[in-house]
py3Dmol code that shows the C-alpha trace and the ligand (Angstrom):
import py3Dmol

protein = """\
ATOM      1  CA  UNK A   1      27.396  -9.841   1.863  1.00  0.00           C
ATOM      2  CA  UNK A   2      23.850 -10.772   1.115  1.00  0.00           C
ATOM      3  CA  UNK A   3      22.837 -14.755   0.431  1.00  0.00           C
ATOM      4  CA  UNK A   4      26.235 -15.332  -0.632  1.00  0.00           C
ATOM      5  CA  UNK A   5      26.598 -19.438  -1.546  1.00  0.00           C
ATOM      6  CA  UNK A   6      29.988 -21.162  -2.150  1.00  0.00           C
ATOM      7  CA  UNK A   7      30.018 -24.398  -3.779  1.00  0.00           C
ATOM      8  CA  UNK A   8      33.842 -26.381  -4.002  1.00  0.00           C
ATOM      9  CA  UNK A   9      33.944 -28.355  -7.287  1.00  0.00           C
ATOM     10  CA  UNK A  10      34.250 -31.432  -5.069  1.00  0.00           C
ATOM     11  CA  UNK A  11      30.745 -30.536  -4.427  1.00  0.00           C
ATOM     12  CA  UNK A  12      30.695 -29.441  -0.846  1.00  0.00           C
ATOM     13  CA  UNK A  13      28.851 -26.179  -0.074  1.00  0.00           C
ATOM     14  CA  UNK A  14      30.678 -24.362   2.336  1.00  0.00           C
ATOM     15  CA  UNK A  15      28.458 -21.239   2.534  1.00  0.00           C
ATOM     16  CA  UNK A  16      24.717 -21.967   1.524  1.00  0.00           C
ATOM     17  CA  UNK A  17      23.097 -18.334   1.686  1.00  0.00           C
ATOM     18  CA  UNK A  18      25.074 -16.022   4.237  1.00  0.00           C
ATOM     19  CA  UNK A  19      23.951 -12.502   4.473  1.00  0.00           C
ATOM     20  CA  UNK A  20      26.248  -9.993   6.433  1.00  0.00           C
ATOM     21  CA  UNK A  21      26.628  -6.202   6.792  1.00  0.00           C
ATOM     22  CA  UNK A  22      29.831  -5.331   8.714  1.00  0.00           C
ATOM     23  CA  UNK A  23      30.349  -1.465   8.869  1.00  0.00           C
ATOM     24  CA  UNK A  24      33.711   0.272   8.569  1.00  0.00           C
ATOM     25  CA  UNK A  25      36.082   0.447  11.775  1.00  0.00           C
ATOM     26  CA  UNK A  26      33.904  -2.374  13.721  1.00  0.00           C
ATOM     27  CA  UNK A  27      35.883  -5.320  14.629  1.00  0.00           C
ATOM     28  CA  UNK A  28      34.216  -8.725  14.402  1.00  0.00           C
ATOM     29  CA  UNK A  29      34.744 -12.354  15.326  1.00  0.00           C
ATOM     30  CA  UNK A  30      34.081 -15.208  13.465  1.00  0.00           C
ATOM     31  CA  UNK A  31      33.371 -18.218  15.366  1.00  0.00           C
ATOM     32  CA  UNK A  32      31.888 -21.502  14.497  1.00  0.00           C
ATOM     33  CA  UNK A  33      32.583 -25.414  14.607  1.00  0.00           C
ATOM     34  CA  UNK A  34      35.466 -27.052  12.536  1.00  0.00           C
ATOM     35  CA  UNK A  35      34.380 -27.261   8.642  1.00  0.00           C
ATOM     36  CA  UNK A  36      31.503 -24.349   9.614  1.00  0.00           C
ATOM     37  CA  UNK A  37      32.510 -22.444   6.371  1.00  0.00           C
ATOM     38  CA  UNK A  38      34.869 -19.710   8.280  1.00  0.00           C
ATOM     39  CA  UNK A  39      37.520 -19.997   6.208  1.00  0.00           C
ATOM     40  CA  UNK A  40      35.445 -19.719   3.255  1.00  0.00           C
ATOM     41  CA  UNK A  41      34.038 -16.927   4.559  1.00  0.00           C
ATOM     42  CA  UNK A  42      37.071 -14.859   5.327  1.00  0.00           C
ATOM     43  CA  UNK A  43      38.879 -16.142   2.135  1.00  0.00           C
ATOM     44  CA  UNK A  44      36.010 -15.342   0.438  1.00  0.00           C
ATOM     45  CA  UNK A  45      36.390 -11.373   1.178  1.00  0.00           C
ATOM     46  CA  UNK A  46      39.841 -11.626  -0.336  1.00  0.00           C
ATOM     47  CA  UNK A  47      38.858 -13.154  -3.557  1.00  0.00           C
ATOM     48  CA  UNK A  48      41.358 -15.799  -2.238  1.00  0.00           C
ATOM     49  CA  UNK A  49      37.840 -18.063  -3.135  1.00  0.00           C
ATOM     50  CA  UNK A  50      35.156 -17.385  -5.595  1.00  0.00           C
ATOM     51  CA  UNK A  51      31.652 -16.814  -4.040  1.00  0.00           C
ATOM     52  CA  UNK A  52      29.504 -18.636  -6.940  1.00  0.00           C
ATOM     53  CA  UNK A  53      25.709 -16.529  -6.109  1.00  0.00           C
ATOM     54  CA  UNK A  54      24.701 -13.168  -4.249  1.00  0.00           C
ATOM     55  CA  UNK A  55      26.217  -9.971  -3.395  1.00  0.00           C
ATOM     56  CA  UNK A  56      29.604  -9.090  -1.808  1.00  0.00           C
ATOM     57  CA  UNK A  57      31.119  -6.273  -1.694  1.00  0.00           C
ATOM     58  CA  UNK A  58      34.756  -5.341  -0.167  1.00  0.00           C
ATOM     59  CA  UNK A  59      35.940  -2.123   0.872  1.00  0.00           C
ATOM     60  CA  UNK A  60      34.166  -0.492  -2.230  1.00  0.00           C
ATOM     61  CA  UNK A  61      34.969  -3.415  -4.532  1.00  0.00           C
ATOM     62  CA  UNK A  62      32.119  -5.892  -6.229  1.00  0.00           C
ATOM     63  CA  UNK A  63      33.801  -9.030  -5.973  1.00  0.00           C
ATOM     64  CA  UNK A  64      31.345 -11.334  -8.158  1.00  0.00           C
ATOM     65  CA  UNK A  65      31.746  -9.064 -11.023  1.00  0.00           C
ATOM     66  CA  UNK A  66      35.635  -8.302  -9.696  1.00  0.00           C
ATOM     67  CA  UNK A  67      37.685  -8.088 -13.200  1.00  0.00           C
ATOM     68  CA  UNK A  68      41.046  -9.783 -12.966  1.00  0.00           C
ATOM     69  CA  UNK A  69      43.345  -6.845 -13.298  1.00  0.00           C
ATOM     70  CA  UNK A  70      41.957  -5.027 -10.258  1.00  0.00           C
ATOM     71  CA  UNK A  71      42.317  -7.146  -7.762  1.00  0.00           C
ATOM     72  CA  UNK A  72      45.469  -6.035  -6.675  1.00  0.00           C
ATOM     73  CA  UNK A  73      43.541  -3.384  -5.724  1.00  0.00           C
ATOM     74  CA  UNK A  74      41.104  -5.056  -4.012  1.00  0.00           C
ATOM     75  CA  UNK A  75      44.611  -7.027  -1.573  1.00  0.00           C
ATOM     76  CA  UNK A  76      45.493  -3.244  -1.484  1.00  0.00           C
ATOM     77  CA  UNK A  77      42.521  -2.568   0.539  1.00  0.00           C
ATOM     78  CA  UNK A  78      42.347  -5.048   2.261  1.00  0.00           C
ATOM     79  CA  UNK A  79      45.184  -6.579   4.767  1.00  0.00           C
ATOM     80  CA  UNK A  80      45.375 -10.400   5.629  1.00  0.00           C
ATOM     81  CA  UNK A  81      47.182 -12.427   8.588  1.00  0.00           C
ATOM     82  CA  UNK A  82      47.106 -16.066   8.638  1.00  0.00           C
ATOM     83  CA  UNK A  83      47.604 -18.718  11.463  1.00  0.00           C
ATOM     84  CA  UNK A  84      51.154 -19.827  10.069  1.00  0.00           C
ATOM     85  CA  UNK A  85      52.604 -16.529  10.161  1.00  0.00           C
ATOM     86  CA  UNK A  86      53.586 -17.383   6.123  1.00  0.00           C
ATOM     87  CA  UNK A  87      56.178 -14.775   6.558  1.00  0.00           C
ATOM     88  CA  UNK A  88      58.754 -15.400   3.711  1.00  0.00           C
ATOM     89  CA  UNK A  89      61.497 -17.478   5.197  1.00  0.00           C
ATOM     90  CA  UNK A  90      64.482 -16.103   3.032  1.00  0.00           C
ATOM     91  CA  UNK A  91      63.524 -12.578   3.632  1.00  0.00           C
ATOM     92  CA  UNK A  92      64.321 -10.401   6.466  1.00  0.00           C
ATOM     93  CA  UNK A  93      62.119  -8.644   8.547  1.00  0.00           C
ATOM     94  CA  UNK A  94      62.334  -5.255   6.483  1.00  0.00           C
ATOM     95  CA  UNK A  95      62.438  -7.437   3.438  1.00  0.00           C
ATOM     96  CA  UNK A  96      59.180  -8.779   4.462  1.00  0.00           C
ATOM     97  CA  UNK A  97      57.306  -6.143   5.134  1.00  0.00           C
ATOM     98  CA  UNK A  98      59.213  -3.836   2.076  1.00  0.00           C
ATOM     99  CA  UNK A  99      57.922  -6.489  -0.416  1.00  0.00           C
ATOM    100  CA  UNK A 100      54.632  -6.221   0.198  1.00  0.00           C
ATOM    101  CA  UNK A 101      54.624  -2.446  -0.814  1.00  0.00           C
ATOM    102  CA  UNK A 102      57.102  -3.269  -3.653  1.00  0.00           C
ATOM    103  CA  UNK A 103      54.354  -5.523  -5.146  1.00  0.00           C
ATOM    104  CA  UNK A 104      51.925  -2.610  -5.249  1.00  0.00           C
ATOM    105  CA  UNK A 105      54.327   0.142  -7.085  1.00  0.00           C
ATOM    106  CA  UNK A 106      55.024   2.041  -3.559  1.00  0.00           C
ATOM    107  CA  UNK A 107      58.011   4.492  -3.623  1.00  0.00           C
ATOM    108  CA  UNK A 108      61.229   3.698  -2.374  1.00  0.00           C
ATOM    109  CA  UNK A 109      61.265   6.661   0.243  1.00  0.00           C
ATOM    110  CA  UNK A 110      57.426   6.250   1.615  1.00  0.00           C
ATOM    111  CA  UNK A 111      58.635   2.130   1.668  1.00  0.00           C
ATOM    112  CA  UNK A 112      61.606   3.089   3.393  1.00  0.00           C
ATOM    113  CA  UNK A 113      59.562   4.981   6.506  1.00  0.00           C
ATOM    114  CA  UNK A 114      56.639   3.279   6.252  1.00  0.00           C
ATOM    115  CA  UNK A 115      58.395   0.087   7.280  1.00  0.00           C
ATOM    116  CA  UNK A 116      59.634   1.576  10.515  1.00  0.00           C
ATOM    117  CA  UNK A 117      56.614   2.967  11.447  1.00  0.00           C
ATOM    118  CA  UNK A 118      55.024  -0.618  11.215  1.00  0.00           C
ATOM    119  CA  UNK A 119      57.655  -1.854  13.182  1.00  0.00           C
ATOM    120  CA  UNK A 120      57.299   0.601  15.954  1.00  0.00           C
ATOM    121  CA  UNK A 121      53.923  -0.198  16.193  1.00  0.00           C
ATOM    122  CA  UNK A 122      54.776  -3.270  16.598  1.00  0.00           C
ATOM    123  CA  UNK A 123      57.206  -3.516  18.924  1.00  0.00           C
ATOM    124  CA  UNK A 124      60.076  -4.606  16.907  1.00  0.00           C
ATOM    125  CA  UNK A 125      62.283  -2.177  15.352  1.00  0.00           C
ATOM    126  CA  UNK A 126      65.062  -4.008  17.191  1.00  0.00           C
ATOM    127  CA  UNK A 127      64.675  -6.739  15.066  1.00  0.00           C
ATOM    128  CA  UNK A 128      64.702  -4.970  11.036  1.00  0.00           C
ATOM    129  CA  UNK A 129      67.966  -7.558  10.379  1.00  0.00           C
ATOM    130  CA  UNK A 130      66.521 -10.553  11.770  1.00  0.00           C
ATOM    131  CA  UNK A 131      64.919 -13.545   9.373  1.00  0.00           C
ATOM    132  CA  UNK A 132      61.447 -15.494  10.216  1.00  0.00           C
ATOM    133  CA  UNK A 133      63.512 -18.221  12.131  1.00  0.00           C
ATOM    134  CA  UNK A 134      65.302 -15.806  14.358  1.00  0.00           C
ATOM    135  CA  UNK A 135      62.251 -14.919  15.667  1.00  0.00           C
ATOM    136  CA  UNK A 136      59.322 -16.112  18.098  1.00  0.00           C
ATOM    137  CA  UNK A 137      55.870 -17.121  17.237  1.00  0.00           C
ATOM    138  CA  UNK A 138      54.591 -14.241  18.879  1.00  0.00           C
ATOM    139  CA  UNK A 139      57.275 -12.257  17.500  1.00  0.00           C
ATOM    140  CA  UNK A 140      56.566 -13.663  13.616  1.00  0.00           C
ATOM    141  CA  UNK A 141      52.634 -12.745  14.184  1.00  0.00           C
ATOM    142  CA  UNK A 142      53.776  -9.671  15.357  1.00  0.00           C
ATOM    143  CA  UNK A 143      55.882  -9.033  11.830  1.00  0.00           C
ATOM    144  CA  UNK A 144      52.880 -10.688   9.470  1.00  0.00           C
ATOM    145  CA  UNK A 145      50.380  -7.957  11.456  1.00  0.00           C
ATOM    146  CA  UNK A 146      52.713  -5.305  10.617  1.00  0.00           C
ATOM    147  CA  UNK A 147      53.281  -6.555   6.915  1.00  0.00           C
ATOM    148  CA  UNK A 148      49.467  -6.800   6.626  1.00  0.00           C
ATOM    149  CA  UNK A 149      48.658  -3.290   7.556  1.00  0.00           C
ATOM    150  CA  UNK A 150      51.786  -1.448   5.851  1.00  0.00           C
ATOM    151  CA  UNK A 151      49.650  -0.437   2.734  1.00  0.00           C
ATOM    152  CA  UNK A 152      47.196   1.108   5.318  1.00  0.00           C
ATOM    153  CA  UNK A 153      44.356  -1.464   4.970  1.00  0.00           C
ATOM    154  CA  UNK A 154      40.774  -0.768   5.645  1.00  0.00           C
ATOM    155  CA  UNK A 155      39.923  -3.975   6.543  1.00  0.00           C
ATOM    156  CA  UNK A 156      42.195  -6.439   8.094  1.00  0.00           C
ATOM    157  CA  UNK A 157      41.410  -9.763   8.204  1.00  0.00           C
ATOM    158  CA  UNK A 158      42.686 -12.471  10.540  1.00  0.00           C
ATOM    159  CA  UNK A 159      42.354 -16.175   9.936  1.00  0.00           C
ATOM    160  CA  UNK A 160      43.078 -18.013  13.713  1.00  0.00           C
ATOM    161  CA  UNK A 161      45.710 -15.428  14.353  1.00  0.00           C
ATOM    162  CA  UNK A 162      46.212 -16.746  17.966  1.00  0.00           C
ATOM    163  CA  UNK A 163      45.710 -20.278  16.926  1.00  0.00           C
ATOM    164  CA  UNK A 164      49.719 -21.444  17.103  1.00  0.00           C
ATOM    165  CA  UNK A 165      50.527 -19.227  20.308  1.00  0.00           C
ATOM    166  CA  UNK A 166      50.360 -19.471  24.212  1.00  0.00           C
ATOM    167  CA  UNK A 167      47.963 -16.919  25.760  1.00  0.00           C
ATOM    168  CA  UNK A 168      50.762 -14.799  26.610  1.00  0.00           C
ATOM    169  CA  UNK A 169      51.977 -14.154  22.854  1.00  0.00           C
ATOM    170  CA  UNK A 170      47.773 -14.161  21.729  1.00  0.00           C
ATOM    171  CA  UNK A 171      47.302 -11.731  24.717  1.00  0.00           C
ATOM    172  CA  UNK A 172      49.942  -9.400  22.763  1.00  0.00           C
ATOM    173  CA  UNK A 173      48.351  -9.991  19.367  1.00  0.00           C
ATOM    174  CA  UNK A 174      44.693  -9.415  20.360  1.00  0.00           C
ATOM    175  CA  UNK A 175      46.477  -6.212  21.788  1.00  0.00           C
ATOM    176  CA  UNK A 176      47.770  -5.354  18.771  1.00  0.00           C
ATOM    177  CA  UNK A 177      44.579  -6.050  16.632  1.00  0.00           C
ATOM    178  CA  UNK A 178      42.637  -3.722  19.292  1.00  0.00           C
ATOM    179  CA  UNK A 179      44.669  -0.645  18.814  1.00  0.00           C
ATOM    180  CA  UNK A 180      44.655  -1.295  15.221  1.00  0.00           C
ATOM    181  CA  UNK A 181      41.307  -1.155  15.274  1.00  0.00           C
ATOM    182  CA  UNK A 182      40.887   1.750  17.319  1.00  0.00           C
ATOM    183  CA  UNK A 183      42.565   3.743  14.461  1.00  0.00           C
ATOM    184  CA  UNK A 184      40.099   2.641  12.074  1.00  0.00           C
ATOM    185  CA  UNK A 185      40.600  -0.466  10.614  1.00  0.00           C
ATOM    186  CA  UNK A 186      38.060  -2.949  10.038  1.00  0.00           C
ATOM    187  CA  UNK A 187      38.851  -6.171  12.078  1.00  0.00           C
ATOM    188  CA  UNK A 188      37.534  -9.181  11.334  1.00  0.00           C
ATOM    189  CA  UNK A 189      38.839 -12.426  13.002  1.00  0.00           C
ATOM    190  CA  UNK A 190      38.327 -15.949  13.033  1.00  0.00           C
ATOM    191  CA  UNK A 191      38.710 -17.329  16.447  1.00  0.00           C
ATOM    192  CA  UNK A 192      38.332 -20.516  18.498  1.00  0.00           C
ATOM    193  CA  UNK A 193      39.609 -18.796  21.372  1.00  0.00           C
ATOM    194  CA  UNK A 194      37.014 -18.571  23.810  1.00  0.00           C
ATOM    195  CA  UNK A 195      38.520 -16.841  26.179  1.00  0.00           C
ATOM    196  CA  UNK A 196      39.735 -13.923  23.932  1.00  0.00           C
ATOM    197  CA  UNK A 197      35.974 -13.748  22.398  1.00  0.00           C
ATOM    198  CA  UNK A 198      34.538 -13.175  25.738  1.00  0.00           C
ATOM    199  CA  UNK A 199      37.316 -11.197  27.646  1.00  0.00           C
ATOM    200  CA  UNK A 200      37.391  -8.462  24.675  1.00  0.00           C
ATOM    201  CA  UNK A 201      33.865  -8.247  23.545  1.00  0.00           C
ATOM    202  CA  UNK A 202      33.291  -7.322  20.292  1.00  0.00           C
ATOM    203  CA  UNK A 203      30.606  -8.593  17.601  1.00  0.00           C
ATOM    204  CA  UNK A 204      30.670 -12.257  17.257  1.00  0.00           C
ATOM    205  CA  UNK A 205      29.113 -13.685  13.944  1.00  0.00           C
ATOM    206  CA  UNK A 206      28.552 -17.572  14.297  1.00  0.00           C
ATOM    207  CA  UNK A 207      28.376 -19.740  11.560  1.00  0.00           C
ATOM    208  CA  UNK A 208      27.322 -23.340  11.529  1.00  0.00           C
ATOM    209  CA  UNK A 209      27.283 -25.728   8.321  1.00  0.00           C
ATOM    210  CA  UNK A 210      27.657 -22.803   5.969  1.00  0.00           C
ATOM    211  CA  UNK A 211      24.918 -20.664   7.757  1.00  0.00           C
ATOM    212  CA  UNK A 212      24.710 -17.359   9.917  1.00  0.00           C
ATOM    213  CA  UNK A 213      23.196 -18.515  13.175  1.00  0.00           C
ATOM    214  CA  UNK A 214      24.251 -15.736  15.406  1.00  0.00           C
ATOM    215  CA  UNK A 215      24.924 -12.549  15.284  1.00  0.00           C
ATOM    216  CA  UNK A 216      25.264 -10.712  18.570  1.00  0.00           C
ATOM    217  CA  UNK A 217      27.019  -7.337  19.374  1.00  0.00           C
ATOM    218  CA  UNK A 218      29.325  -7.877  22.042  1.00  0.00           C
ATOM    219  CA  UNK A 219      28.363 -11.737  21.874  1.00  0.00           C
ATOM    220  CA  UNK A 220      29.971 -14.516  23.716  1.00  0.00           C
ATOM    221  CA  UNK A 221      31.799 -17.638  21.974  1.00  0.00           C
ATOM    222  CA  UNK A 222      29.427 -19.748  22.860  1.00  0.00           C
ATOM    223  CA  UNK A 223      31.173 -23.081  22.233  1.00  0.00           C
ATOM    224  CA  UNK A 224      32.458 -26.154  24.420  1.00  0.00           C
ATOM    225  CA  UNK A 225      35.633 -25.728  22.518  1.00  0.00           C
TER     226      UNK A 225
END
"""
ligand_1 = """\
27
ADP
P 36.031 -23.854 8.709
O 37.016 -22.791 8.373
O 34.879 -23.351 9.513
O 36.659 -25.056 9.337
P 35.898 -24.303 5.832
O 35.423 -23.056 5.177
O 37.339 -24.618 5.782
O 35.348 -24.343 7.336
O 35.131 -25.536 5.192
C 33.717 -25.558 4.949
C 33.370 -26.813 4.141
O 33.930 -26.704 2.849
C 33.921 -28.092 4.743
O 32.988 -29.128 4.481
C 35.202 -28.324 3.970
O 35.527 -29.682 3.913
C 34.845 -27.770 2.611
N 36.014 -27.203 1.898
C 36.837 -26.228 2.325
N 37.760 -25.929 1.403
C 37.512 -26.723 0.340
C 38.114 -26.894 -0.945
N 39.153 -26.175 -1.352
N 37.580 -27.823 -1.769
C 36.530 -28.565 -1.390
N 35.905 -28.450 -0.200
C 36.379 -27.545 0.659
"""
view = py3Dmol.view(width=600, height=400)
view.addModel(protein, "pdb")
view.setStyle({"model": 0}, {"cartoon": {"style": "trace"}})
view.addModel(ligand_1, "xyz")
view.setStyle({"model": 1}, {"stick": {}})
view.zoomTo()
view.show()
């Protein structure tokens, strides 16, 4: 990302010039005040928002000059967990996580074990029947993690994963995000967790009012919050 600025048609800015290089298989947080410009940011690498001025590019993809049709290609590459789970609610667990290689033309066989593999990583092959509202928080974050990496991401991106569970159930999905990463995968997370961001130090990117203002390998939080 290099002076990348985001301007809402309401007018705001959200990102006024943000320059980034995150290498593949690092994991970074994302930390910053409320209305900072994370979520910009992080929707911003999923073409989820249009970056108006500079340079970004995704996991090989040039996503000012991104054409339309290929950016299923682009969500291919890159996998995408959200606070609210936003697992689909009529859907079972299988379903879930099926779908989301349905959408991208995968074959019924590799779908088939693919989708227990994810679940065994996960932890939850005993639950393949269950819907969203059988499970726990934990255990839906759990399900949208292994949704989000069952077209083998390179980059997975996490938008206040932890943000609706107790530290026992966060402790479980930082876990989760860690071993991920150690087989690869570009993590990139946007945290107000203090405690996570300094127990399991990792690159911490600050960003206040739309600007990088800290950048630290291994960083702390650095927030009151
Ligand atoms: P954070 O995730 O750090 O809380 P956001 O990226 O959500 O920050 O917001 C950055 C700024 O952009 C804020 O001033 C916010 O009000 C504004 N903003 C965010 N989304 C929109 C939108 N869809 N339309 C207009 N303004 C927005």
């Amino acid at each position: 990302m290099r002076d990348v600025v985001k301007k809402y048609d309401n007018g705001t800015t959200a990102l006024r010039g943000v320059s980034v290089s995150i290498e593949p298989g690092e994991f970074a947080y994302i930390v910053g005040p409320s209305g900072a410009g994370k979520s910009t940011f992080i929707r911003s690498l999923y073409r989820e928002v249009k970056v108006d001025k500079g340079r970004l590019k995704v996991a090989g993809f040039d996503l000012l000059n991104i054409k339309k049709k290929e950016i299923p290609f682009l969500r291919r590459s890159v996998g995408v967990v959200f606070q609210d789970y936003k697992l689909l609610p009529r859907k079972t667990v299988y379903e879930n996580i099926a779908y989301a290689m349905q959408v991208i033309g995968e074959r019924p066989q590799v779908i088939k074990k693919r989708v227990m593999e994810v679940l065994d990583l996960v932890g939850l092959k005993h639950k393949v029947r269950s819907f969203p509202n059988e499970l726990s928080g934990g255990e839906q974050q759990r399900i949208a993690i292994a949704r989000a990496i069952a077209n083998n991401p390179k980059v997975l991106i996490a938008d206040e994963p932890t943000g609706n569970l107790d530290p026992e159930n966060s402790w479980e999905v930082m876990n989760l995000l860690e071993r991920i990463n150690l087989q690869g995968t570009t993590v990139l997370m946007a945290t107000h967790n203090s405690q996570i961001v300094n127990t399991l130090r990792h690159r911490v990117i600050a960003i206040e009012n739309g600007r990088v203002v800290r950048d630290e390998a291994e960083g702390e939080y650095g927030y009151n919050d």
